[in-house]
N, CA and C atoms as a LAMMPS dump frame, in Angstrom:
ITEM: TIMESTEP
0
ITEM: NUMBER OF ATOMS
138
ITEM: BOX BOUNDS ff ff ff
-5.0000000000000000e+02 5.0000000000000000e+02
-5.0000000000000000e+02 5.0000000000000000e+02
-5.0000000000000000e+02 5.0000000000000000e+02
ITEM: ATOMS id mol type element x y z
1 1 1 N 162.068 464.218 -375.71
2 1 2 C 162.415 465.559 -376.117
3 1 3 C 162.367 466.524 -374.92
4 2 1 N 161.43 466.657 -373.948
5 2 2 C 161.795 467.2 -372.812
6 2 3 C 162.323 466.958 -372.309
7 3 1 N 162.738 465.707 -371.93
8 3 2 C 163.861 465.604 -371.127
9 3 3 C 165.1 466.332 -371.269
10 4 1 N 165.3 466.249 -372.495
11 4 2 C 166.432 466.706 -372.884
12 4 3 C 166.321 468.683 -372.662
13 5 1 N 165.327 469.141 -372.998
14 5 2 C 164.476 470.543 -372.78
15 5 3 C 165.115 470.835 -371.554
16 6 1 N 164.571 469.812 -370.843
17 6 2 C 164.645 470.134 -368.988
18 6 3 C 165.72 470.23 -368.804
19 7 1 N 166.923 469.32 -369.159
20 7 2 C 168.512 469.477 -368.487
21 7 3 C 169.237 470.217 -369.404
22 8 1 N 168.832 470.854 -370.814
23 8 2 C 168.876 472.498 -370.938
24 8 3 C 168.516 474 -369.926
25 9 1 N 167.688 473.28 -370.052
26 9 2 C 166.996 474.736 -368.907
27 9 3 C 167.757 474.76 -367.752
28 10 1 N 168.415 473.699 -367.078
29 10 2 C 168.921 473.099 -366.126
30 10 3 C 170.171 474.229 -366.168
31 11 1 N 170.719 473.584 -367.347
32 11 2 C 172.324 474.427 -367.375
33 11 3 C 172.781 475.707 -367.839
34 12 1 N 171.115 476.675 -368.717
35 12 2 C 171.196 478.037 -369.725
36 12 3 C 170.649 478.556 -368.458
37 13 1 N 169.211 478.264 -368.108
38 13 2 C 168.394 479.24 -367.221
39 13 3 C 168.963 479.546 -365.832
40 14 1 N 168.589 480.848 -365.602
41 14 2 C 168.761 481.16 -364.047
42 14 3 C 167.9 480.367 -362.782
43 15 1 N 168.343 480.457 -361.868
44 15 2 C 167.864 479.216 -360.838
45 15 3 C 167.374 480.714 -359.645
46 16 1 N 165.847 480.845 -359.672
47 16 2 C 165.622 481.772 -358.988
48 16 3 C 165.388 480.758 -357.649
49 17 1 N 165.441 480.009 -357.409
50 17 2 C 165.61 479.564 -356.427
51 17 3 C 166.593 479.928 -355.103
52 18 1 N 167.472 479.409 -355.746
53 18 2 C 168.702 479.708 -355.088
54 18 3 C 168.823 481.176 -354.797
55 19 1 N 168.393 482.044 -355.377
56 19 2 C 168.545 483.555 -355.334
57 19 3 C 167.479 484.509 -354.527
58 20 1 N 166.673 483.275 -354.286
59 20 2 C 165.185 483.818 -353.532
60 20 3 C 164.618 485.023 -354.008
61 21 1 N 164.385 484.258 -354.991
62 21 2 C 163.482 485.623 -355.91
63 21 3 C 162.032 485.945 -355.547
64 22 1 N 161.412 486.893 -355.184
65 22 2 C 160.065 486.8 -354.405
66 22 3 C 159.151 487.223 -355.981
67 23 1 N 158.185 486.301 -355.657
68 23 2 C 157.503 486.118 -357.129
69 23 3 C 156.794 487.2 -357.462
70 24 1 N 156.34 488.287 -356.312
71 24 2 C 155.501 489.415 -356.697
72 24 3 C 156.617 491.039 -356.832
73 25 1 N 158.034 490.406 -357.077
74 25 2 C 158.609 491.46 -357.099
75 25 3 C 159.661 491.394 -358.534
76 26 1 N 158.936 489.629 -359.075
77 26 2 C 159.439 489.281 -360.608
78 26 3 C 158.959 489.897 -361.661
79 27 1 N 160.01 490.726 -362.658
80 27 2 C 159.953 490.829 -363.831
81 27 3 C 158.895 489.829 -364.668
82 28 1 N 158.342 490.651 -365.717
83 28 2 C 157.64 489.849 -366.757
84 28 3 C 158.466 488.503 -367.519
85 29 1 N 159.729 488.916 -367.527
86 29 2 C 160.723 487.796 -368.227
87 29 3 C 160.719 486.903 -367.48
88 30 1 N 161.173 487.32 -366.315
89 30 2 C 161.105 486.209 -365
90 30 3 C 160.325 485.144 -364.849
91 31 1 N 158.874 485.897 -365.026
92 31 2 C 157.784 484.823 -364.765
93 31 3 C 157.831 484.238 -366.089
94 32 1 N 157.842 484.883 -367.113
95 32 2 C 158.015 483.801 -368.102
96 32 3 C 158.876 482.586 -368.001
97 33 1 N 160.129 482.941 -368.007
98 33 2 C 161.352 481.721 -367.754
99 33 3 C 160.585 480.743 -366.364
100 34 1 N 160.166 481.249 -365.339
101 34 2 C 159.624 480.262 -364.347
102 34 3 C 158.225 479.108 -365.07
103 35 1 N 157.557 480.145 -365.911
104 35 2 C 156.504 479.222 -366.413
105 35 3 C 157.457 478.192 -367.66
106 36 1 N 158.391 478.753 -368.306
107 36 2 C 158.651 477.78 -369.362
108 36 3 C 159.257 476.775 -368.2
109 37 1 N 159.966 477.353 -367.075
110 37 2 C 160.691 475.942 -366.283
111 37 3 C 159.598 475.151 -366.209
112 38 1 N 158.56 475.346 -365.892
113 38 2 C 157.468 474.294 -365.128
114 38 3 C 156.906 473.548 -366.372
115 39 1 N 156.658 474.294 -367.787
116 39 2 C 156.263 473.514 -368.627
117 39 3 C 156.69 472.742 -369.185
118 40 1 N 158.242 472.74 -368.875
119 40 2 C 158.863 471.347 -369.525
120 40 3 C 159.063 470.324 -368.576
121 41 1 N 159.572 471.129 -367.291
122 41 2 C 159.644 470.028 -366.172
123 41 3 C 158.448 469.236 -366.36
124 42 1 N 157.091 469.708 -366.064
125 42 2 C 156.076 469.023 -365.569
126 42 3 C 156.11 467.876 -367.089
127 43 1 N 156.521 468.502 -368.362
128 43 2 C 156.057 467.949 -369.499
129 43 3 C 157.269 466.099 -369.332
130 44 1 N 158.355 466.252 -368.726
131 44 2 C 159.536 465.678 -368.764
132 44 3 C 159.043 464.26 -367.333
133 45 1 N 158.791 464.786 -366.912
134 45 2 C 158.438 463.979 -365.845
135 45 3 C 157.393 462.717 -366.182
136 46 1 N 156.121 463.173 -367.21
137 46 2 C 155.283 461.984 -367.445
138 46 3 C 155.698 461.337 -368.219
């Protein structure tokens, strides 16, 4: 089920990466969407 989560997030969510988003100058939404990225990634991976 995450997996599938993850290569959602993959193709809906924004990629602050690429955009070099500096984390102390992120929106509350922001950090949210970064924590849901990590909680499925990390969840998808084991």
């Amino acid at each position: 089920m995450f997996k599938l989560l993850a290569k959602l997030n993959k193709w809906l969510l924004p990629n602050y990466t690429k955009e070099q988003l500096d984390l102390t100058k992120a929106t509350k939404l922001q950090k949210a969407i970064i924590a849901w990225k990590y909680y499925v990634t990390s969840r998808a991976i084991d």
